[in-house]
Every structure is written in C-alpha cells, then in structure tokens.
C-alpha positions, -999 to +999 in steps of 0.1 A: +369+441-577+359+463-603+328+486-599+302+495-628+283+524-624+250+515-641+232+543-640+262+562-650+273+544-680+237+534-688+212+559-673+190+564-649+161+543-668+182+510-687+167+491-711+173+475-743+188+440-752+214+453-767+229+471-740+224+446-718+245+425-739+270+444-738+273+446-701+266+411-698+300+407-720+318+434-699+309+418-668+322+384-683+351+397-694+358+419-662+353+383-640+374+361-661+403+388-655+393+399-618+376+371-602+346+395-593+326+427-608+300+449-592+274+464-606+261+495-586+224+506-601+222+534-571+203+560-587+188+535-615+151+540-613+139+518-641+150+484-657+134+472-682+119+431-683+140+433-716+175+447-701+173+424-666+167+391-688+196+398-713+218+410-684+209+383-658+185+362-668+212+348-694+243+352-669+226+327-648+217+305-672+251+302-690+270+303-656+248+288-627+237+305-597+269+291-578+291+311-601+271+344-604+264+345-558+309+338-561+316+364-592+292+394-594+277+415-566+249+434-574+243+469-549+218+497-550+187+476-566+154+494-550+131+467-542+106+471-575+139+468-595+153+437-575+121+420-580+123+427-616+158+412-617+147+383-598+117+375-620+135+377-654+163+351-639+132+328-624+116+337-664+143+323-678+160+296-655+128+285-639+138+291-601+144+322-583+177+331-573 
C-alpha cells in the first residue's frame, strides 16, 4: 500500500481545489496500480471545505463509497477535520459516509 504524507507534501493547513485535484489524481492513479493508497494527515491541522470536497467529496461521487471503504484508508484525521471530510462527501453525495 502506498502511504501519502499529507501534511508533508501539502502542509500543515491544505487547502485549495487545485491541490486537491491533484491528490485526488495521485490517489487514483496510485489505486489503479496498487489496489490501495493511504493518506496520513497526522500533523494536518486545517482542511479547508474547498480541499476535502475536491479530494473526497468527488472520489466518492465518481467511485462509490464501496470502492473508496475497499481502496483508500484515511489515518490521522483529528475529529474537527474528520467531520469536515465527512460533511463535504455528505455536501456533495447527499449521504454521509
């Protein structure tokens, strides 16, 4: 499984659409050759509405929930970022994940 460091690549406050689609292609790419990607946001302390709907919100909605629970894990979320995350998917998808 390959491992992204978030807050590494990304820094400790993410935002933007842009960047977010470019993970979101990295993290397609890296499933469709691996089978599985994980995104580590340990030490992340902000996510923009902006970056967690272009990252997530639209990877569930192209892919399913089935296929994002099977492909990517997602560690190190603090609970106010998590609930951001889970708000942009139910924002865009109209259920929560």
């Amino acid at each position: 499984m390959i491992s992204v460091l978030v807050g590494n690549e990304y820094g400790t406050d993410v935002s933007s659409r842009q960047r977010a689609a470019s993970l979101r292609a990295a993290v397609e790419s890296y499933v469709s050759e691996n089978g599985q990607v994980e995104l580590d946001f340990v030490g992340v302390r902000t996510i923009s509405s902006s970056f967690a709907d272009e990252l997530f919100g639209i990877l569930v909605a192209s892919h399913g929930d089935t296929w994002f629970r099977h492909h990517v894990r997602v560690v190190g979320l603090t609970p106010p970022l998590r609930r951001i995350v889970l708000e942009s998917v139910f924002n865009r998808v109209g259920e929560a994940v």
